[in-house]
N, C-alpha and C positions, 0 to 999 in steps of 0.2 A: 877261598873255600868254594868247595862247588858240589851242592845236594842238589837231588832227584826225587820229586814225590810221584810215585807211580802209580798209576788206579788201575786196577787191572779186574776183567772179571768182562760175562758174556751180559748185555743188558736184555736179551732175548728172555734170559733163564731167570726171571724173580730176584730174587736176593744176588743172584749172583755176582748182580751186576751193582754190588755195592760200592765198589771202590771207584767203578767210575759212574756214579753218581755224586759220590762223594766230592771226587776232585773235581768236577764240575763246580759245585758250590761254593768250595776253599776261597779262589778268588774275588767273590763276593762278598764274604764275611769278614776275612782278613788283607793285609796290603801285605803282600812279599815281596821280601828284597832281590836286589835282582839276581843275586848268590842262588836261589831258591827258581827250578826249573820243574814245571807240573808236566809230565807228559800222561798223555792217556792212551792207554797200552793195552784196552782193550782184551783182545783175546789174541794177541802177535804172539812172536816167539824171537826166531835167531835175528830176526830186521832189527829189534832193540838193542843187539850189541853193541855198535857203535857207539849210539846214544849212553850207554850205561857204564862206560870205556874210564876208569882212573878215577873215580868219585870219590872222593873225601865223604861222602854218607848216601844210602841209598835207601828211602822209609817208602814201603810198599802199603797200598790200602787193599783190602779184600775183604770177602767175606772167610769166615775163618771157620771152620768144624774144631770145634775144641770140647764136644761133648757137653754143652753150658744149654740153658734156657735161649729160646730165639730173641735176640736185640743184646743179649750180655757181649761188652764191650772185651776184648782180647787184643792184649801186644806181645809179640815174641820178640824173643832180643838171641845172641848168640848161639847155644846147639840149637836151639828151639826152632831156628830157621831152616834149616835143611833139614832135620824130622817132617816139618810143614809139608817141605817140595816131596820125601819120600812118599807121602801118601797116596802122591799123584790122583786127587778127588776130580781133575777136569782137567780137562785138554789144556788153558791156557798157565795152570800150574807144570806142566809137562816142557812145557814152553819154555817157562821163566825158568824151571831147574837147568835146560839145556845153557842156555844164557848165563845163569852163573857159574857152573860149571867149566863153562867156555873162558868166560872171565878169569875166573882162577887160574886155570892152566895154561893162560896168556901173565899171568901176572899184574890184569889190569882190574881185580876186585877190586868191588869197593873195599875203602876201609872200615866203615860201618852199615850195615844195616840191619833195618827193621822191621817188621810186618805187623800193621796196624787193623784193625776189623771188627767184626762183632760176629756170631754167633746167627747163621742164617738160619731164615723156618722151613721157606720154601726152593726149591730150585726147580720150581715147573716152567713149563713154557708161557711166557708174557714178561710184560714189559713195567708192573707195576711191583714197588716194592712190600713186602707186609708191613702189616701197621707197626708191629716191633722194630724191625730193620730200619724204616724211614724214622721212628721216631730216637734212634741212637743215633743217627749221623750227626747233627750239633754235638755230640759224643764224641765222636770218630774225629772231626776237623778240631774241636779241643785236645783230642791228642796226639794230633799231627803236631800243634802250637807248641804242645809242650817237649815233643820230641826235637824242636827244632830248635828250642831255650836250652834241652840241655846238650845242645851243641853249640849255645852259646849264640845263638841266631834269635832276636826279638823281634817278633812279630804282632803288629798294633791291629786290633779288632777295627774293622770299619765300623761307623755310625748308621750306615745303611745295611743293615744283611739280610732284606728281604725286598723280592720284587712283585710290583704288581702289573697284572694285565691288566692292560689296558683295549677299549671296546675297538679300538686298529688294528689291534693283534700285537703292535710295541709296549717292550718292557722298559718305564721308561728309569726305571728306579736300581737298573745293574747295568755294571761296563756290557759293552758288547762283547762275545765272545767269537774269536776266528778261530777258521782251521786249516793249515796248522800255527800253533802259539805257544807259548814259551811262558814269559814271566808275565803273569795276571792272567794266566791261561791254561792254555793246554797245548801240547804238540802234537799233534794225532799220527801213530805210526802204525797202527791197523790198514790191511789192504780193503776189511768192510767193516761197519757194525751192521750191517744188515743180513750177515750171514751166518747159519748156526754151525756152530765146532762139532764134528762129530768124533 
């Protein structure tokens, strides 16, 4: 079997950038198996094809506009998905419709997937998440876990899910993170995050 957890979202735009903050953390909190491939996808578009190519499951993180209070946690499963991309709310949902769409008409969709998120406040320019947003993600990577269970994929919570700084500037209480990284990580297929989608 072979799943894709995608975090997608601009980390410039406040909330927006919840999914890849989220999958940022995944790793630290939980062990995945190596069936299980994090990429962070930022705000790409048609470069993810490849990557996204014959999946047995594909569980995307975002933040979600679903009309809900800011921090309420939202999963869409089936039509729910493509209503999602029709909304087209930001560029890298523009992106990601092109991509599945592509998939499909190659015959290389996934067989399942999912979009995971919660329910953004803000989507102004900066870098920090609302107090609501930041404090659903333990939310959000719960139900990544559980989305993964019922495909039949058990994933064991680490004993460690938090790190501290230290007065060197090293974190010495979480794996290191590279880029680009795969399983216990992230693959980075964004050409910047440092640049805004317009």
């Amino acid at each position: 079997m072979r799943v894709v957890i995608l975090g997608v979202g601009n980390i410039l735009l406040s909330d927006e950038g919840l999914g890849v903050h989220a999958i940022e953390r995944l790793p630290l909190a939980y062990s995945l198996p190596a069936a299980v491939e994090i990429i962070d996808g930022g705000t790409c578009g048609m470069e993810m094809l490849e990557a996204l190519e014959d999946l047995d499951a594909l569980i995307m993180v975002d933040a979600i506009r679903g009309g809900q209070p800011p921090g309420t946690p939202i999963r869409l499963l089936g039509d729910a998905v493509p209503v999602f991309f029709k909304t087209r709310l930001s560029p890298h949902q523009i992106g990601l419709c092109d991509v599945l769409a592509t998939l499909e008409l190659l015959g290389k969709a996934p067989k399942y997937t999912a979009i995971l998120g919660a329910q953004p406040r803000s989507l102004a320019l900066g870098m920090e998440l609302s107090p609501e947003v930041e404090n659903v993600i333990p939310t959000v990577l719960r139900m990544v876990v559980d989305e993964l269970a019922t495909l039949g994929i058990r994933v064991p919570q680490l004993t460690v899910t938090t790190c501290r700084d230290t007065p060197d500037g090293d974190s010495h209480d979480r794996p290191p993170l590279s880029r680009p990284f795969s399983r216990g990580g992230r693959r980075e297929v964004r050409e910047s995050r440092t640049r805004l989608s317009h």
